[in-house]
FIGULO-643185 format. One record per atom (N, C-alpha, C): residue in one letter; residue number from 1; x, y, z. Coordinates in steps of 0.001 Angstrom, whole numbers, plus 500000, padded with zeros to 6 digits. Example, Ala and Ser with C-alpha at 12.3 -4.5 7.8 and 13.67 -1.06 7.14 Angstrom:
<recs>
REC   res     n       c1       c2       c3
REC     a     1   513190   494310   507800
REC     a     1   512300   495500   507800
REC     a     1   513200   496700   507800
REC     s     2   512850   497750   507080
REC     s     2   513670   498940   507140
REC     s     2   512900   500030   507870
</recs>
This chain:
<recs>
REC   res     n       c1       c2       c3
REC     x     1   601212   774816   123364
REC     x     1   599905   775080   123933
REC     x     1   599318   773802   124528
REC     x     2   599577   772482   123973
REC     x     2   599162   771400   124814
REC     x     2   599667   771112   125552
REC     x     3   601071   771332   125690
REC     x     3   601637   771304   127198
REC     x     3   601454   772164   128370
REC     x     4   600420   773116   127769
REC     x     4   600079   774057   129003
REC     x     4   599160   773674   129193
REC     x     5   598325   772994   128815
REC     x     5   597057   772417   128995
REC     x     5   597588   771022   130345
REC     x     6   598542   770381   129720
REC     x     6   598771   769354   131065
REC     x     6   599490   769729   131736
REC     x     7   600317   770839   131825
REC     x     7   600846   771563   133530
REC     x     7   600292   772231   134102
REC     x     8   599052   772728   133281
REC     x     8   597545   773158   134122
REC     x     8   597050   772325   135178
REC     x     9   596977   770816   134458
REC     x     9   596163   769632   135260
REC     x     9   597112   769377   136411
REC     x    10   598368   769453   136244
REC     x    10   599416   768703   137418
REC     x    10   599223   769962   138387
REC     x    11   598863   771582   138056
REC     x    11   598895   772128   138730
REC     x    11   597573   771935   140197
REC     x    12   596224   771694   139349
REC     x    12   595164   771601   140163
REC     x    12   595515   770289   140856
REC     x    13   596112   769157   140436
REC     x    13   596851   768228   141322
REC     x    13   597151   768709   142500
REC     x    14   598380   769396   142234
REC     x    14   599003   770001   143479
REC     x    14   598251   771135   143993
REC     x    15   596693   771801   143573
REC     x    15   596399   772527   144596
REC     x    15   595843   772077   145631
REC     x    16   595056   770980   144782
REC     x    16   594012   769631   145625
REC     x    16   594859   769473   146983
REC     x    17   595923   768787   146764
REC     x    17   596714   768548   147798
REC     x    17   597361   769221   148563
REC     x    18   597910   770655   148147
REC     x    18   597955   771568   149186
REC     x    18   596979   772017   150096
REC     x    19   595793   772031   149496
REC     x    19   594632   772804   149858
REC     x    19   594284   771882   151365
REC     x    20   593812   770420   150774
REC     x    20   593452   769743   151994
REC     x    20   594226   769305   152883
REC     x    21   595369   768810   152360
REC     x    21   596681   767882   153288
REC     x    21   596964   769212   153978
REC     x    22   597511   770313   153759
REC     x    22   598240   770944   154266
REC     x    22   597528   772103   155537
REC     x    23   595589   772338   155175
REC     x    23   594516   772640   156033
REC     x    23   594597   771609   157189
REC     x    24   594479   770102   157120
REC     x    24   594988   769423   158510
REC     x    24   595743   769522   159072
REC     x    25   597319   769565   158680
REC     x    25   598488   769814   159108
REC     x    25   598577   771567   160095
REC     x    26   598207   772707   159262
REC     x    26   598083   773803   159973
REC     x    26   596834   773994   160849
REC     x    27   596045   773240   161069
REC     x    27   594969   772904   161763
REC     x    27   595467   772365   163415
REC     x    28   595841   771143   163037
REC     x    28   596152   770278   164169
REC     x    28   597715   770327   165153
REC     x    29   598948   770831   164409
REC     x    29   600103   771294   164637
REC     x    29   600365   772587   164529
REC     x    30   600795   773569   166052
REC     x    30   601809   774412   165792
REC     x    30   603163   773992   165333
REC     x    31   604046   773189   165712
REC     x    31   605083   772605   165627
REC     x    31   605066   772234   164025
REC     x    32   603856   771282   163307
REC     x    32   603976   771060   161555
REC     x    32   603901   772574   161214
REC     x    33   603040   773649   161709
REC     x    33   602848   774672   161068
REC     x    33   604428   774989   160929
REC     x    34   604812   775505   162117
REC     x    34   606027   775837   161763
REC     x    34   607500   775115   161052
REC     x    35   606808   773714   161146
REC     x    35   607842   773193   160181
REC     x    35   607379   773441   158412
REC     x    36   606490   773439   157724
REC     x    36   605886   773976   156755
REC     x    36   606114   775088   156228
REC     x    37   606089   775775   157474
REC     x    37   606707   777434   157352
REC     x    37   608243   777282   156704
REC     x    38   608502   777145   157407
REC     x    38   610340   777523   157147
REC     x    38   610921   776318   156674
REC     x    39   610317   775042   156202
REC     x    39   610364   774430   154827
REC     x    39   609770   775402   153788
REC     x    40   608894   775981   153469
REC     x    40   608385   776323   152703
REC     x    40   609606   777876   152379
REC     x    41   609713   778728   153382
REC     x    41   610416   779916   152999
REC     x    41   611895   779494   152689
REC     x    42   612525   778232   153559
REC     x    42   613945   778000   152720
REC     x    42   613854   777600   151520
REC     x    43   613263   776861   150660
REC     x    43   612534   776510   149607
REC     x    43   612711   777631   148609
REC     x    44   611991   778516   148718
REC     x    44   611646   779825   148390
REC     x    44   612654   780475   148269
REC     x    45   613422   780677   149229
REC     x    45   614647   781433   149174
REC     x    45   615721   780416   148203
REC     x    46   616061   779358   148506
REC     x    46   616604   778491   147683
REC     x    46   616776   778783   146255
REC     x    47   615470   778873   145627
REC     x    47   615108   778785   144639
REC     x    47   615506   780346   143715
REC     x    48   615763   781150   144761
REC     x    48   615755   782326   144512
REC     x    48   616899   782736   144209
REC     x    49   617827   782444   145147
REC     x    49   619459   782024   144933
REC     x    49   619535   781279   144102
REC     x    50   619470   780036   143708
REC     x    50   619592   779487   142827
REC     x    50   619237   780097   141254
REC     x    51   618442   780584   141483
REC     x    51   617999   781169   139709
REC     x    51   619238   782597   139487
REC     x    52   619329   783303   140603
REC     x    52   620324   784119   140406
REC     x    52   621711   783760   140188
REC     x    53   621832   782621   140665
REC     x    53   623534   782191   139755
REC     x    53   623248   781193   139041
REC     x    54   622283   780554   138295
REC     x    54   622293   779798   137931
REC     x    54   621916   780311   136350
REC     x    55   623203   780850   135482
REC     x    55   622413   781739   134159
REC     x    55   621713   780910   132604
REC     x    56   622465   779366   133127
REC     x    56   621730   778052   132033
REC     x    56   620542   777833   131844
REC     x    57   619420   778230   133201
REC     x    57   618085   778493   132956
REC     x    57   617297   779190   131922
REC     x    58   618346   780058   131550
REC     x    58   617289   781300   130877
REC     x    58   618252   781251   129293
REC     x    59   618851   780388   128828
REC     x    59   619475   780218   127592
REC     x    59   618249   779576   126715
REC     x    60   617857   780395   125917
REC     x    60   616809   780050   125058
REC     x    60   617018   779537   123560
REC     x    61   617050   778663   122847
REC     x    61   616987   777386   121809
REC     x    61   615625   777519   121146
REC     x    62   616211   777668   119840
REC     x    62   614872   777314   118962
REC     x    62   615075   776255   118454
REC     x    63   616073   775364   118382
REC     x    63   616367   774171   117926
REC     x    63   615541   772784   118729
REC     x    64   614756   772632   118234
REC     x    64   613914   771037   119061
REC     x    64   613190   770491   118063
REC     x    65   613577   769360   118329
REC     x    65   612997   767912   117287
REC     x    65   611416   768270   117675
REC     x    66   610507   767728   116553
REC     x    66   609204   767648   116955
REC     x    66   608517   765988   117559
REC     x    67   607937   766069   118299
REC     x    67   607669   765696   119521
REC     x    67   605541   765200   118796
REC     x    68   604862   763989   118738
REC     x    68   603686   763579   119347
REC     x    68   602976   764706   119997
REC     x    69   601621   765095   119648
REC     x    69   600709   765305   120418
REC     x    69   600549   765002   121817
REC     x    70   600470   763800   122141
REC     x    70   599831   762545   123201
REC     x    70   600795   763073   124123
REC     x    71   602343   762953   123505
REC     x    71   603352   763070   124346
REC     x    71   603392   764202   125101
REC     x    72   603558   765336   124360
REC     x    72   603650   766904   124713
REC     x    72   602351   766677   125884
REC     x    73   600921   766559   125845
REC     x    73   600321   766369   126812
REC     x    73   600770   765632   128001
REC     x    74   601186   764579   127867
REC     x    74   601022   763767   128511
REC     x    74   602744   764121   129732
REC     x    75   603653   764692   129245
REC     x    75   604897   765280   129618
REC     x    75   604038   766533   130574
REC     x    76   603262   767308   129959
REC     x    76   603177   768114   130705
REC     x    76   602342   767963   131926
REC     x    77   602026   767488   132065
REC     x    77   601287   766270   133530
REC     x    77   602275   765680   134240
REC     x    78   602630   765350   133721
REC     x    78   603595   764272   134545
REC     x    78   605118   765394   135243
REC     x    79   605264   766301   134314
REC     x    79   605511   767186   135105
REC     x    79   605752   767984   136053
REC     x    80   604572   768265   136183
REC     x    80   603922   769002   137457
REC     x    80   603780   767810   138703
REC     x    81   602929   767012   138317
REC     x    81   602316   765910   139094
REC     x    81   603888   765133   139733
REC     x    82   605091   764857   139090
REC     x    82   605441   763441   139759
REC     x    82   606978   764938   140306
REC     x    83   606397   765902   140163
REC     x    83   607622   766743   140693
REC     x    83   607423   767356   142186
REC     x    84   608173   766662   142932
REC     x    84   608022   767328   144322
REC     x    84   608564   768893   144590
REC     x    85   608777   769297   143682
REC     x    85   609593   770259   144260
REC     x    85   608124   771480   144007
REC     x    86   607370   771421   142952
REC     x    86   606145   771899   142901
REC     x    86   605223   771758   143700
REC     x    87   605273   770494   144207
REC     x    87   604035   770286   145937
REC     x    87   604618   771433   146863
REC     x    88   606414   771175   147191
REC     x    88   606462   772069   148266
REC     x    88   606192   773680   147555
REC     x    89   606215   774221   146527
REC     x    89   605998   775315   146001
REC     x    89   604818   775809   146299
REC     x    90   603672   775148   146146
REC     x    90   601928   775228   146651
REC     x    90   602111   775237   147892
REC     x    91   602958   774611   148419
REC     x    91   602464   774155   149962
REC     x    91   603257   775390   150928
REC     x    92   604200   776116   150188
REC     x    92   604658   777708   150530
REC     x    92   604519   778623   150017
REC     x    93   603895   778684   149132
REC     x    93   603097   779639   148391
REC     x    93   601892   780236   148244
REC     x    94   600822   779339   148869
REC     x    94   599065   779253   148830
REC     x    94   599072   779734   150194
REC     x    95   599871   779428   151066
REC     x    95   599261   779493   152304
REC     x    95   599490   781006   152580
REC     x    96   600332   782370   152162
REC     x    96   600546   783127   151959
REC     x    96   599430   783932   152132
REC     x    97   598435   783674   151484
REC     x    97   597708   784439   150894
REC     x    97   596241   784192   151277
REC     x    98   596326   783016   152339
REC     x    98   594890   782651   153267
REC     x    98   594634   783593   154209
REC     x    99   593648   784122   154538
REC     x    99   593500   784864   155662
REC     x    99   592241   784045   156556
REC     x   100   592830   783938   157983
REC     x   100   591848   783012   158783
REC     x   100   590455   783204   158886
REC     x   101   590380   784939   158891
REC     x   101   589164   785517   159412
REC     x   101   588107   785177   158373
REC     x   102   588343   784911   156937
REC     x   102   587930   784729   155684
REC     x   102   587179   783272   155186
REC     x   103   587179   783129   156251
REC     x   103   586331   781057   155901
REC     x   103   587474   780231   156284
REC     x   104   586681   779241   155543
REC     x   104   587628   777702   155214
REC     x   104   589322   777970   154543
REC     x   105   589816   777677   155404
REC     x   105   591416   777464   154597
REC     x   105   591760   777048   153498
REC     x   106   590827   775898   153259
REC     x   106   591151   774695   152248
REC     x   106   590270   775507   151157
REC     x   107   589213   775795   151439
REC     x   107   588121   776647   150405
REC     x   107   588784   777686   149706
REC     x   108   589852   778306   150486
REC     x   108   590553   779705   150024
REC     x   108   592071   779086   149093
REC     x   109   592361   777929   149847
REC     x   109   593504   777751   148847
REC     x   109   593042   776995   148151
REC     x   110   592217   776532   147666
REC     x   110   591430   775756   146272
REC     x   110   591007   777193   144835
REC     x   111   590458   778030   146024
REC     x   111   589875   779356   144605
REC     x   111   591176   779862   144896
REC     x   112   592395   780002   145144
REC     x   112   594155   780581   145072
REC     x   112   594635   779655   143946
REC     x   113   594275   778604   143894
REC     x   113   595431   777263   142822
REC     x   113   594004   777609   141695
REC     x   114   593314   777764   142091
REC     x   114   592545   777838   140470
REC     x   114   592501   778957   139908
REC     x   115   592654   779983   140693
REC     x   115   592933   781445   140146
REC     x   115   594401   781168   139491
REC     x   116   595647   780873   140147
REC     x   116   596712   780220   139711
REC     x   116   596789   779891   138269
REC     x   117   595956   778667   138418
REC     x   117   595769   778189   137182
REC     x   117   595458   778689   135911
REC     x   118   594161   779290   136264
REC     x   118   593448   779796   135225
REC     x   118   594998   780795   134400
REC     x   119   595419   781507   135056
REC     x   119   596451   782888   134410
REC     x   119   597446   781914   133939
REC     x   120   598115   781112   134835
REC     x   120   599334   780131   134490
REC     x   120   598520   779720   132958
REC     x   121   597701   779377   132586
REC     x   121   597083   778602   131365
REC     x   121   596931   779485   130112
REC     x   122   596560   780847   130379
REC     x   122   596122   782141   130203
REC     x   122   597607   782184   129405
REC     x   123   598567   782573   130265
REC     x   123   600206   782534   130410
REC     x   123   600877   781985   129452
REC     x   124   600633   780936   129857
REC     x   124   601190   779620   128679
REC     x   124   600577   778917   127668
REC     x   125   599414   779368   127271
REC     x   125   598990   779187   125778
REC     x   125   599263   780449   125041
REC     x   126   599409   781472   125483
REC     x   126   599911   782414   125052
REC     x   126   601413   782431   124571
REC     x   127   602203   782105   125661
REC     x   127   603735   781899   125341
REC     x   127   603181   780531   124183
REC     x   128   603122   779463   124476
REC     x   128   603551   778700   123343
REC     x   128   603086   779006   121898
REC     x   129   601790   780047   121782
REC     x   129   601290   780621   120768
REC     x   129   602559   781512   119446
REC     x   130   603083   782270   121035
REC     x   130   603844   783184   120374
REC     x   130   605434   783011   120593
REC     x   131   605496   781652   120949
REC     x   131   606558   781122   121505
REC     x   131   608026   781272   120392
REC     x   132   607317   781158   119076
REC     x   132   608523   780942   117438
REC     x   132   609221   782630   117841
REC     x   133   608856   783989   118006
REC     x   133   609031   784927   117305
REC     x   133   609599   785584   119047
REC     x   134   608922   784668   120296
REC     x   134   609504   785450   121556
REC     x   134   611036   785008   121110
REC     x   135   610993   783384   120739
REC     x   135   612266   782723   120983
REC     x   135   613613   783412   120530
REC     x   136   613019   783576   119245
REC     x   136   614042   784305   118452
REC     x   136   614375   785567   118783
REC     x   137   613485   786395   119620
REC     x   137   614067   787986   119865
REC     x   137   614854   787768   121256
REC     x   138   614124   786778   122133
REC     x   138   615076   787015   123255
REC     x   138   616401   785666   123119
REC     x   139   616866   785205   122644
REC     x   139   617431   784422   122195
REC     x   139   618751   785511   121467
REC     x   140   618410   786870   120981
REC     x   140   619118   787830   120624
REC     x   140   619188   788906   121692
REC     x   141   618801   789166   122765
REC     x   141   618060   789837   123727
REC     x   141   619387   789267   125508
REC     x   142   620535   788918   125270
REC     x   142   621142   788515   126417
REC     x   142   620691   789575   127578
REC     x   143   621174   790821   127494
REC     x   143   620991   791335   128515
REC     x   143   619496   791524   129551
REC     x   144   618490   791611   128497
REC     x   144   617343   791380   128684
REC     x   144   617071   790130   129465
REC     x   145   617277   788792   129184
REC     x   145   617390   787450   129991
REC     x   145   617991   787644   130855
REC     x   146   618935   788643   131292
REC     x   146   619300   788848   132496
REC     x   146   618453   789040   133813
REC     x   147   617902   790555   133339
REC     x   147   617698   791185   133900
REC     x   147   615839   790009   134314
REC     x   148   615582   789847   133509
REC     x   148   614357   788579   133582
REC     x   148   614819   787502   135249
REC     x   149   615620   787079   134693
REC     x   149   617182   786044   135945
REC     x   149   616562   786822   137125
REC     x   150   617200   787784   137051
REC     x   150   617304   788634   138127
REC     x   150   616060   788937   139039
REC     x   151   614966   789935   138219
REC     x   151   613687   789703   138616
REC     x   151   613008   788626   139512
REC     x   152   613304   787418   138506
REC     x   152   612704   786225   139158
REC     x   152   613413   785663   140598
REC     x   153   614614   785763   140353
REC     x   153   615412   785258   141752
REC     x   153   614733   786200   142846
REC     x   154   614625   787413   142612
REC     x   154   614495   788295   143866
REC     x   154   613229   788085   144384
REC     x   155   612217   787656   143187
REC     x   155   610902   787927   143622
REC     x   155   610720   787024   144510
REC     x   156   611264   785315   144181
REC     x   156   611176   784088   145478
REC     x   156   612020   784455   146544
REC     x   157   613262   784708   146955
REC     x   157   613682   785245   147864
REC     x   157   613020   786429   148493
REC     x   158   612227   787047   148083
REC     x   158   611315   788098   148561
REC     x   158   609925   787103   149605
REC     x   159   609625   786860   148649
REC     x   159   608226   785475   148892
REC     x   159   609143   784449   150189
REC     x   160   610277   784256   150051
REC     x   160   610725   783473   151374
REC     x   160   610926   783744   152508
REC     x   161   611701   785345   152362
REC     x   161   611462   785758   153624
REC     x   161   610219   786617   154289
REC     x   162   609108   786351   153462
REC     x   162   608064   787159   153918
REC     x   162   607269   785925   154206
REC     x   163   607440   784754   153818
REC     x   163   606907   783350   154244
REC     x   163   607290   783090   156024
REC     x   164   609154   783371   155702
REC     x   164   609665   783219   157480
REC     x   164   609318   783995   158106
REC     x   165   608664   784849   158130
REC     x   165   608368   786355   159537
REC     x   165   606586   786324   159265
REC     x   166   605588   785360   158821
REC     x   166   604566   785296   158761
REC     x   166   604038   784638   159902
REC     x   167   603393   785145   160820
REC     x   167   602776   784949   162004
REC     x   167   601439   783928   161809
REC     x   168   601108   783193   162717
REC     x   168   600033   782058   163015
REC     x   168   599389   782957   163431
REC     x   169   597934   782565   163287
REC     x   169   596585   783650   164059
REC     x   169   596063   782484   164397
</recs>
């Protein structure tokens, strides 16, 4: 639960910075827009493929040394924050879900990463709450972690190519 507390913070990190850096960039460039774009949907798709053959992700361990307070916080910040692969995630993911006609860009993907947040936090104090008794059932549960695998791969490959065929207004 305290580590969801600091991949919360790395998250509003990276909305900060999607929100504004990436409002100039689709502002001032068609050419960045569209490089953003289809950085952002290969990304996406990447990630999507990747989780689908990749079945070491979802092997679940109840075995872990105990770990500092300070640390567990302080890991889960650093996290989010010094991981690029999470900037480009915001930065193809938020923009999704802006609509022009609707205000400020940056205004809309600021209340998107904090709505984000809030559930991601929601999410994961919950999982680490109930984290002893998930571990152990799905940890017995293979086929189930599959089908989880599976889900998740499709849903970013879904999100990527609906990122690449998303039109500029």
């Amino acid at each position: 639960m305290i580590s969801a507390v600091g991949v919360t913070l790395g998250i509003l990190v990276h909305t900060i910075f999607a929100a504004f850096g990436l409002a100039i960039i689709l502002r001032t460039s068609a050419l960045a827009f569209l490089a953003v774009k289809f950085a952002g949907a290969g990304y996406l798709t990447y990630l999507g493929v990747k989780t689908l053959k990749d079945k070491s992700n979802f092997n679940f361990s109840l075995d872990k040394p105990k770990v500092g307070i300070v640390k567990i916080f302080v890991q889960g910040i650093l996290s989010n924050v010094l991981n690029p692969k999470i900037a480009l995630f915001f930065l193809a993911f938020l923009p999704q879900f802006v609509s022009p006609g609707h205000g400020s860009a940056s205004i809309q993907m600021v209340y998107l990463g904090l709505t984000f947040a809030l559930f991601g936090i929601i999410f994961l104090v919950l999982l680490g709450y109930f984290s002893g008794g998930i571990g152990l059932w799905l940890s017995n549960k293979q086929n189930f972690t599959e089908k989880i695998r599976w889900f998740a791969g499709s849903v970013l490959i879904a999100l990527g190519f609906r990122l690449a065929f998303l039109e500029r207004k």
